[in-house]
MARPA-529643 format. One record per residue (C-alpha): y, z, x; residue in one letter. Coordinates in nm, 3 decimals. Example, Ala and Ser with C-alpha at 12.3 -4.5 7.8 and 13.67 -1.06 7.14 Angstrom:
2
(pt (-0.450 0.780 1.230) 'a');
(pt (-0.106 0.714 1.367) 's');
//
This chain:
302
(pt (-3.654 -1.927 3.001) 'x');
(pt (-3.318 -2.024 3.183) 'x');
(pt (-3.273 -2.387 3.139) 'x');
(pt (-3.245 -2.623 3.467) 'x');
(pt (-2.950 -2.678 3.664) 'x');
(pt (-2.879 -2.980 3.809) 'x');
(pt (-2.595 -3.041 4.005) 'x');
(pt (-2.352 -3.414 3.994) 'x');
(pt (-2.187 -3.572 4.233) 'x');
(pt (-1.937 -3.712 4.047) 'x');
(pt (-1.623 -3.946 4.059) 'x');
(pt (-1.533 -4.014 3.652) 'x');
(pt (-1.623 -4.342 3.671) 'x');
(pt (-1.889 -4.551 3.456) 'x');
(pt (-2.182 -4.450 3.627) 'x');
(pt (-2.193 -4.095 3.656) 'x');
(pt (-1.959 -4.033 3.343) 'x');
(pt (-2.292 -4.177 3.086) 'x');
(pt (-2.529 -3.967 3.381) 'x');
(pt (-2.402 -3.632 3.216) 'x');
(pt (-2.519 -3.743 2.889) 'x');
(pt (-2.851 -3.869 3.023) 'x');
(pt (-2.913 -3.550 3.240) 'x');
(pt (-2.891 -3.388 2.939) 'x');
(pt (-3.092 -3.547 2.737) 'x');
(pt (-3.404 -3.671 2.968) 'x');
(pt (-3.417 -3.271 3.172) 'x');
(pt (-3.241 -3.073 2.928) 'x');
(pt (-3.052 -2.912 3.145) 'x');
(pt (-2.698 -2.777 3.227) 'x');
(pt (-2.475 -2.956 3.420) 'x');
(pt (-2.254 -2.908 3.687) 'x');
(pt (-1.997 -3.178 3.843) 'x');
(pt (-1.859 -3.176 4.215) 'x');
(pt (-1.616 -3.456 4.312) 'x');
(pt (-1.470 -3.446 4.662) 'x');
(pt (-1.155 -3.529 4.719) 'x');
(pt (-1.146 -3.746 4.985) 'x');
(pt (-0.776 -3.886 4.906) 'x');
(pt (-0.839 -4.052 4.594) 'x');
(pt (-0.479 -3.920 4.501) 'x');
(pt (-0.379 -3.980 4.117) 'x');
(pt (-0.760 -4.044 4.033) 'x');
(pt (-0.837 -3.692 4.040) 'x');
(pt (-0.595 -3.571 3.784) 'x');
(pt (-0.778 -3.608 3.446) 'x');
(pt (-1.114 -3.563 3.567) 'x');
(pt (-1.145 -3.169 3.425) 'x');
(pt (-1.075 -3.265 3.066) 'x');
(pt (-1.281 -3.603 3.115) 'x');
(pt (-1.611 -3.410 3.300) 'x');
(pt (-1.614 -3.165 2.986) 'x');
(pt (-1.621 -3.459 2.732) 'x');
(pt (-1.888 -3.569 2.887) 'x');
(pt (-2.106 -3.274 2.847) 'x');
(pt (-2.053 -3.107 3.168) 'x');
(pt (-2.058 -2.725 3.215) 'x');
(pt (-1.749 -2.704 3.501) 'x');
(pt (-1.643 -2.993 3.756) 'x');
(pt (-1.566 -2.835 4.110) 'x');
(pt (-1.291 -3.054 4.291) 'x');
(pt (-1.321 -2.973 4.590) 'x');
(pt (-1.016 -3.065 4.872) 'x');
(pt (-1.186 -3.195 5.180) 'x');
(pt (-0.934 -3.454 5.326) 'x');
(pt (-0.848 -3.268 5.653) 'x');
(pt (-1.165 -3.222 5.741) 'x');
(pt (-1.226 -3.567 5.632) 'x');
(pt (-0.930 -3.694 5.890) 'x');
(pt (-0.994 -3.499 6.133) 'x');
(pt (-1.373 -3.512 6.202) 'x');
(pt (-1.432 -3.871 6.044) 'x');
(pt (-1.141 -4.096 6.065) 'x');
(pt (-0.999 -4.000 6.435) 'x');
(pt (-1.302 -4.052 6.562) 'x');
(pt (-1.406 -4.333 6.392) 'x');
(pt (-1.067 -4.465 6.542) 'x');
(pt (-1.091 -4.389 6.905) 'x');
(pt (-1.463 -4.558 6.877) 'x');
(pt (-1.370 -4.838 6.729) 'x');
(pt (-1.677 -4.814 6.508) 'x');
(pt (-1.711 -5.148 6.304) 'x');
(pt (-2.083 -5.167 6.108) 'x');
(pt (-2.260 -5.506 6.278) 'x');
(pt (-1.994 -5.567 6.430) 'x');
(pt (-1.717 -5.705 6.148) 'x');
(pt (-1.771 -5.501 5.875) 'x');
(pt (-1.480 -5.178 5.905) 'x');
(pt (-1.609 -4.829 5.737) 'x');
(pt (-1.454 -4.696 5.458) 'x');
(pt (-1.702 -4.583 5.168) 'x');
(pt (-1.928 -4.484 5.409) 'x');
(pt (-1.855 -4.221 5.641) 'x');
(pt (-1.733 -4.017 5.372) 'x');
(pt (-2.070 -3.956 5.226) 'x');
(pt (-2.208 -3.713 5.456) 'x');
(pt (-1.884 -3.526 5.424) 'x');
(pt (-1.931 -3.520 5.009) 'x');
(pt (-2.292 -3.428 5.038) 'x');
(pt (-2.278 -3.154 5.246) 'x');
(pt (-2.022 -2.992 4.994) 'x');
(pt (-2.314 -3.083 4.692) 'x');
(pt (-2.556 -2.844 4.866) 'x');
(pt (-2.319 -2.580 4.890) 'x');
(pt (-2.171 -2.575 4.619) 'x');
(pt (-2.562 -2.655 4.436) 'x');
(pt (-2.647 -2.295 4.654) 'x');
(pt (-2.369 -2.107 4.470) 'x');
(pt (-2.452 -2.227 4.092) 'x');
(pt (-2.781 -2.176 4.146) 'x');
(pt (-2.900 -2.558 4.082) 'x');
(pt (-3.208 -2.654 4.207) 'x');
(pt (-3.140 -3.065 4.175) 'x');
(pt (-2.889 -3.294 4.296) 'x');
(pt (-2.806 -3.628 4.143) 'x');
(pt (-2.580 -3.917 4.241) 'x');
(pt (-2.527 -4.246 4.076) 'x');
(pt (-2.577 -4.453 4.392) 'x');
(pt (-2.767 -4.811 4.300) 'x');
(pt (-3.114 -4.821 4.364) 'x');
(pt (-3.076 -5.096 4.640) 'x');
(pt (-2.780 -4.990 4.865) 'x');
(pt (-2.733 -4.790 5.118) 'x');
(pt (-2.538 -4.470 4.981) 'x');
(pt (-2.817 -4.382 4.836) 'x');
(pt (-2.946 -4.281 5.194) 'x');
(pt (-2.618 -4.186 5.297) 'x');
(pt (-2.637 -3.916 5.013) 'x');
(pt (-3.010 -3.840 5.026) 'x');
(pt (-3.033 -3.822 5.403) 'x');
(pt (-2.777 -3.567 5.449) 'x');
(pt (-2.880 -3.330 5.149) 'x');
(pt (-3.229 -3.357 5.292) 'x');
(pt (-3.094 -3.201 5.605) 'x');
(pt (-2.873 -2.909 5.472) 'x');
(pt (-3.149 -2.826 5.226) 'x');
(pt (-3.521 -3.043 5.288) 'x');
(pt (-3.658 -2.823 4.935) 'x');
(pt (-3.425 -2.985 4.709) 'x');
(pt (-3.472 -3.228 4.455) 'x');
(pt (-3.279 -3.520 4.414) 'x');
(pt (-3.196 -3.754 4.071) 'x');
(pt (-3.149 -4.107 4.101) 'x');
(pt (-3.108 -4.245 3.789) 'x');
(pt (-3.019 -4.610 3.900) 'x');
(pt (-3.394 -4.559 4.015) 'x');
(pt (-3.543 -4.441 3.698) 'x');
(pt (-3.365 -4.533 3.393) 'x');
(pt (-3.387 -4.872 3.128) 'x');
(pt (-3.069 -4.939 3.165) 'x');
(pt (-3.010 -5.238 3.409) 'x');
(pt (-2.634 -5.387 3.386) 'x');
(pt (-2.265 -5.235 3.355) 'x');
(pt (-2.302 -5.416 3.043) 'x');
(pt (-2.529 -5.149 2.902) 'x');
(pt (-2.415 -4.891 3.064) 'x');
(pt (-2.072 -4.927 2.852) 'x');
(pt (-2.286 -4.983 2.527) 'x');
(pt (-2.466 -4.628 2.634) 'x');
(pt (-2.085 -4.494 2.663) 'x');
(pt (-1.958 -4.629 2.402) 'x');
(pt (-2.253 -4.542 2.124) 'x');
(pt (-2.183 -4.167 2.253) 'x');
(pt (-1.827 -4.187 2.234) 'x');
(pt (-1.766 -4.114 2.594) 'x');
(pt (-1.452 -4.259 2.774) 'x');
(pt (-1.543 -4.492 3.077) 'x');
(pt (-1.256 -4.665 3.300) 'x');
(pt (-1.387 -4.959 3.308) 'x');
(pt (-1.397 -5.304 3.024) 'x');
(pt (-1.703 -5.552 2.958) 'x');
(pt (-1.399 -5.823 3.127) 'x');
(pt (-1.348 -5.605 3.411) 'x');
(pt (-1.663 -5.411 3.485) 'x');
(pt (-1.600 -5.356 3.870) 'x');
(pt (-1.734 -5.112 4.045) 'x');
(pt (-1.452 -4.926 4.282) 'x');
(pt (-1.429 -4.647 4.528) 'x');
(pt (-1.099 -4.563 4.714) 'x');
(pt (-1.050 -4.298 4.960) 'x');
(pt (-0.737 -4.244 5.236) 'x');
(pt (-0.869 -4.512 5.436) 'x');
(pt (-0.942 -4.793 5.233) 'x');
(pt (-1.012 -4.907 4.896) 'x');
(pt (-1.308 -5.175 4.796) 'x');
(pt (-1.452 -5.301 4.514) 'x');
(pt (-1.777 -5.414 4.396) 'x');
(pt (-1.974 -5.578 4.066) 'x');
(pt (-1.974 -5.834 3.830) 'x');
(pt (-1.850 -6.200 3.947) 'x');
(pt (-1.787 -6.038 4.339) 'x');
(pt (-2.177 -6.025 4.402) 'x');
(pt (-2.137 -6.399 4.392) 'x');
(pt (-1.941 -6.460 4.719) 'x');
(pt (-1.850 -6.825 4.643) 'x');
(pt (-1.636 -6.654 4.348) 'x');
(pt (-1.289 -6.552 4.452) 'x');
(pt (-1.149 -6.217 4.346) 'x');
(pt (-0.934 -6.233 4.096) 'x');
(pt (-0.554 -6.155 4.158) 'x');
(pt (-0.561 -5.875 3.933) 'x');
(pt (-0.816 -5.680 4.121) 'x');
(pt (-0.532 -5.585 4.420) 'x');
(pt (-0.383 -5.245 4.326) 'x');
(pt (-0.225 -5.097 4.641) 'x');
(pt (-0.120 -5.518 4.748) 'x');
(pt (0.022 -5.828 4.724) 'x');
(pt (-0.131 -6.161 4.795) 'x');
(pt (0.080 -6.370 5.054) 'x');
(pt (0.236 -6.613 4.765) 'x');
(pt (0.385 -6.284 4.647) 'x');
(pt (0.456 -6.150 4.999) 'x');
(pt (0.807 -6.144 5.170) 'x');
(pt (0.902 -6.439 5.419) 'x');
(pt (1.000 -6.196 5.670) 'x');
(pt (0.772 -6.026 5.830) 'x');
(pt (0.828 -5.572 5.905) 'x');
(pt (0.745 -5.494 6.288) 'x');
(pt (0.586 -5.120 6.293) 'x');
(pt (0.527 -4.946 6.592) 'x');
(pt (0.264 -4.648 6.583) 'x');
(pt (0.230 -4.389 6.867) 'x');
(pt (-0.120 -4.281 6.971) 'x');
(pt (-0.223 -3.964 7.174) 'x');
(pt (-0.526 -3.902 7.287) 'x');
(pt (-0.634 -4.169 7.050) 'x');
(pt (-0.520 -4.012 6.737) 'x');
(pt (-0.179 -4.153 6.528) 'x');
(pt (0.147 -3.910 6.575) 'x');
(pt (0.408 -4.152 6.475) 'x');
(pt (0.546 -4.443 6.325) 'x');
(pt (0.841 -4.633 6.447) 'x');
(pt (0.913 -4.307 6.689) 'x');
(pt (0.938 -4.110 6.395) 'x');
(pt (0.715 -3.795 6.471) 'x');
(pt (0.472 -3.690 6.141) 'x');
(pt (0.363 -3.378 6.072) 'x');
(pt (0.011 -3.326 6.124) 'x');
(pt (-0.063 -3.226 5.751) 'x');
(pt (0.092 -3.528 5.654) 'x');
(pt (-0.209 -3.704 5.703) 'x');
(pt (-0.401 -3.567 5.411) 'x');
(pt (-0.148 -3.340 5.192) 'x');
(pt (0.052 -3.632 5.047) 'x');
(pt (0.356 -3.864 5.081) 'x');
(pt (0.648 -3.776 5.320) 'x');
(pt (0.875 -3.593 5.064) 'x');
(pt (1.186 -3.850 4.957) 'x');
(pt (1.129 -4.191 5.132) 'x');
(pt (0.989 -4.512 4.995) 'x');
(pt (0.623 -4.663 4.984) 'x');
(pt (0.680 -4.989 5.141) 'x');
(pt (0.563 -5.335 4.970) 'x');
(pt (0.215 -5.415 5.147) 'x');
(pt (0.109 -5.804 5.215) 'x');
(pt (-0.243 -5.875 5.193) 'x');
(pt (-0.270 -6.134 5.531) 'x');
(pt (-0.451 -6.465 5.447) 'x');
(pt (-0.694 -6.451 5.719) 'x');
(pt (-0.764 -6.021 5.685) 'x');
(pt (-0.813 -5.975 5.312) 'x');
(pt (-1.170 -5.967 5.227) 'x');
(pt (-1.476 -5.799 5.391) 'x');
(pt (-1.793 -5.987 5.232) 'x');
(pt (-2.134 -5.908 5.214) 'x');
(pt (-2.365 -5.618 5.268) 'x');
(pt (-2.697 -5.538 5.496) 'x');
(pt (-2.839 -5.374 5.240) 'x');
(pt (-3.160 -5.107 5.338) 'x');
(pt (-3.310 -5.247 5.052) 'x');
(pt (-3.455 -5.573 4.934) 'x');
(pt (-3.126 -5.596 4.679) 'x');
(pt (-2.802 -5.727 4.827) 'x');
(pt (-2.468 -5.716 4.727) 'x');
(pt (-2.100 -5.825 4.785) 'x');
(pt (-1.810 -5.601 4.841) 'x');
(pt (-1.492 -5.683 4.817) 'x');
(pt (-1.238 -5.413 5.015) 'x');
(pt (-0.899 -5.414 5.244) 'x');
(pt (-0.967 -5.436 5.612) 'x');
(pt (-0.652 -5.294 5.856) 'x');
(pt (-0.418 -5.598 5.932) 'x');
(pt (-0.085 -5.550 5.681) 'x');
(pt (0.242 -5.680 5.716) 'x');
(pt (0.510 -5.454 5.541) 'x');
(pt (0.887 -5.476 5.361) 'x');
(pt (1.073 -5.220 5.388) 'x');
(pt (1.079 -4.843 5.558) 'x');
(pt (0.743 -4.770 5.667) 'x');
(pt (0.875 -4.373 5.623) 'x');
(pt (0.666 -4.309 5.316) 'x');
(pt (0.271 -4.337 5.440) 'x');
(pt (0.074 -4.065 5.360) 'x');
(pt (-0.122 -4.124 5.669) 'x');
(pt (-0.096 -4.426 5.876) 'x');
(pt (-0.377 -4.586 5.728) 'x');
(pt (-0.326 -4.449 5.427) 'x');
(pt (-0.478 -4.577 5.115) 'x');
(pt (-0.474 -4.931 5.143) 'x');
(pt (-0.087 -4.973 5.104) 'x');
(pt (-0.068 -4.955 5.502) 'x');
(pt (-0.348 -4.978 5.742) 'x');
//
């Protein structure tokens, strides 16, 4: 008898780097690994080799960052569309995106279960669930955040580590993070506590304003029709926004503003609430603005 196949959505991070493993062991079953590339950039690069250790049959990366842009972010843009009214979208609207890619690519490997390492009390978890329910109502879905013993990142590094699997995260730095071409946020550990300030440490694409410049860069972007087309009157090229960096020009130094740097709390759809920590679009910048992949790209500029 063929064994199961159970298809991953997954990003080589803590969670669903130890969910291989457990697949494997709790439904005996082969499995196979999807991450979407929704402009994670350098991320991406190791996840092959790292997917295998882990016990996976093949990962699938699979480029979706002009679709992404174009039928996401632009119109995200022109609607100005800001969750309760303060709280900007970055994680979120690329989850229907990534799970309509799971059920086609869980079609083609024959796989009749998808499984995602979304919490058990947030709300990507019905991002995720939602929209696979809709491309395919038949097929089963594994949460293990809902099932499993294992309750902290804590554990879930001792699980890891007892199997010899490499995570990317540390018992002292056991965030949670998820970056895309929009934004980047973080999540876990001392943030769900929002009298706690994030550490300096936890910026990777900034600088806080002690470290900033005293002079401030003015940038001018062009709209048409609601949609970016250039910065400073320099004219990009429309694949610019999701293929990569202008070719030879400089990524310019990025100020996190005092008043713009965190987005707190969460509505939660669940009785579980949590804090996350992420960059919302007010920057000031040093230097030639030339070298943005997009212009909100990544954090760096937005």
């Amino acid at each position: 008898m063929a064994k199961m196949r159970v298809l991953l959505a997954y990003s080589g991070g803590l969670d669903t780097s130890i969910i291989v493993p457990w697949l494997k062991e709790n439904y005996d079953c082969d499995v196979v690994c999807v991450a979407g590339d929704v402009g994670q950039g350098e991320e991406l690069e190791p996840l092959h080799e790292k997917a295998k250790k882990c016990g996976a049959e093949k990962l699938y990366i699979e480029d979706l960052r002009k679709e992404f842009v174009e039928d996401f972010i632009w119109p995200t843009l022109k609607a100005g569309a800001v969750y309760e009214g303060k709280y900007l979208l970055g994680t979120s609207f690329a989850r229907p995106l990534i799970a309509k890619r799971l059920v086609e690519i869980a079609h083609k490997e024959n796989c009749t279960a998808i499984c995602h390492g979304c919490t058990g009390k947030g709300n990507d978890q019905v991002r995720f669930e939602l929209t696979i329910k809709a491309f395919d109502p038949n097929m089963q879905i594994i949460a293990p955040w809902r099932i499993w013993d294992i309750k902290t990142r804590e554990e879930e590094i001792d699980y890891a580590e007892k199997r010899g699997i490499p995570v990317p995260v540390k018992k002292d730095r056991p965030y949670s993070m998820d970056r895309n071409i929009w934004h980047i946020s973080h999540e876990g550990a001392d943030l769900e506590d929002p009298w706690n300030e994030p550490p300096e440490d936890l910026l990777l694409t900034m600088v806080t304003p002690e470290k900033a410049p005293d002079q401030p860069e003015y940038v001018t972007v062009d709209f048409e029709k609601g949609v970016p087309v250039a910065i400073n009157g320099e004219k990009l090229d429309e694949s610019a926004y999701w293929s990569g960096y202008i070719e030879d020009s400089e990524m310019p130094e990025v100020t996190v503003p005092e008043r713009s740097l965190f987005v707190v709390g969460d509505n939660r759809n669940h009785s579980g609430d949590s804090r996350h920590v992420g960059f919302i679009p007010y920057c000031q910048v040093k230097g030639k603005v030339r070298a943005v992949m997009t212009p909100f790209s990544q954090a760096r500029w937005i």
